[in-house]
C-alpha positions as CSV (number, residue, x, y, z in Angstrom):
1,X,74.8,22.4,35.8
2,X,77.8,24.2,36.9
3,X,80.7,22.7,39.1
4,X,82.2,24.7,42.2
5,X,85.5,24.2,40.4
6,X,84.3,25.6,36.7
7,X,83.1,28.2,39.2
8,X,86.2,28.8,41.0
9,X,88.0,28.7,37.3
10,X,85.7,31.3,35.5
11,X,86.4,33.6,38.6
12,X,89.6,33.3,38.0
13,X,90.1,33.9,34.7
14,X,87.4,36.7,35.0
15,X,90.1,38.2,37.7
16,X,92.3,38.6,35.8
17,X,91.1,39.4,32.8
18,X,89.9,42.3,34.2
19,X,92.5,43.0,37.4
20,X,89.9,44.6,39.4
21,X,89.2,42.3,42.1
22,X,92.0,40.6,44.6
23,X,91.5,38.5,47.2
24,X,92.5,38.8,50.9
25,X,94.7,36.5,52.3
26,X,93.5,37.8,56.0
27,X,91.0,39.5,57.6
28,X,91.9,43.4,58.4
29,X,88.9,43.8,60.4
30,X,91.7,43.7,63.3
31,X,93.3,46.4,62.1
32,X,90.4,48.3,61.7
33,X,88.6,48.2,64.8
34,X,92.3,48.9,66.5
35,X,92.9,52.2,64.3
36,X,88.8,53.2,65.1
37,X,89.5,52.7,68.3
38,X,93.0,54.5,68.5
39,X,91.1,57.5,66.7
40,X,88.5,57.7,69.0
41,X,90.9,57.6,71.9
42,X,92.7,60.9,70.2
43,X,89.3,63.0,70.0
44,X,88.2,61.9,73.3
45,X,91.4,62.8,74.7
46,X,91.3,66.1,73.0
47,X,87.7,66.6,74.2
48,X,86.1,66.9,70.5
49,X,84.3,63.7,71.4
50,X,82.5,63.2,75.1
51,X,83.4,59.7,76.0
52,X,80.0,58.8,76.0
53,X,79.6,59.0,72.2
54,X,82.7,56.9,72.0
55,X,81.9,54.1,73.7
56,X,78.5,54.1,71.4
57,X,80.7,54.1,68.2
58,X,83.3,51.3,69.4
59,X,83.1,48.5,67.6
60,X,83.8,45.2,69.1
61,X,86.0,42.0,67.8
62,X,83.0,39.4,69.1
63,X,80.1,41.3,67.3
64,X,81.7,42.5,64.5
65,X,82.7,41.0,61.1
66,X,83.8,42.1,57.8
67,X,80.8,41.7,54.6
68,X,82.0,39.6,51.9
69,X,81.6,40.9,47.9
70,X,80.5,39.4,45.4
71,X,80.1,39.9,41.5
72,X,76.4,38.9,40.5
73,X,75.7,38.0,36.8
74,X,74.3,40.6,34.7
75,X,70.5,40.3,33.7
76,X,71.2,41.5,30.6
77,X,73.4,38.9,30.0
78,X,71.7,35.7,31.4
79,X,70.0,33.4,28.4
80,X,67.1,32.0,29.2
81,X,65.7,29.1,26.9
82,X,62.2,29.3,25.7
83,X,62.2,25.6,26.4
84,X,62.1,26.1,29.9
């Protein structure tokens, strides 16, 4: 059976081997809902956007949260004993 830290060491090493994946020190999901909102703001105030349409497509810090990815194993690639 695998350990969380053989886990946390394969991902690692898979990392980079590969130097595809990095991890993020902090969420931006601040950042993002601030620049959305600025955005919005700019076509509202330039009347490309009614204001009703913009307060539909604001996202909020409480409800909101940023997904997590995550490799998965390849089927392909998974053994499976006849034993079992």
């Amino acid at each position: 059976m695998d350990t969380r830290e053989r886990y946390i060491e394969e991902s690692a090493a898979y990392m980079t081997k590969t130097n595809t994946y990095i991890e993020i020190p902090t969420s931006p999901l601040k950042d993002m809902i601030e620049n959305t909102d600025k955005f919005l703001r700019i076509l509202v105030s330039t009347k490309q956007m009614p204001q009703v349409l913009s307060d539909k497509l604001r996202s909020s810090m409480t409800e909101s949260e940023l997904s997590n990815l995550y490799y998965n194993a390849k089927d392909h690639k998974i053994t499976i004993s006849k034993d079992s």
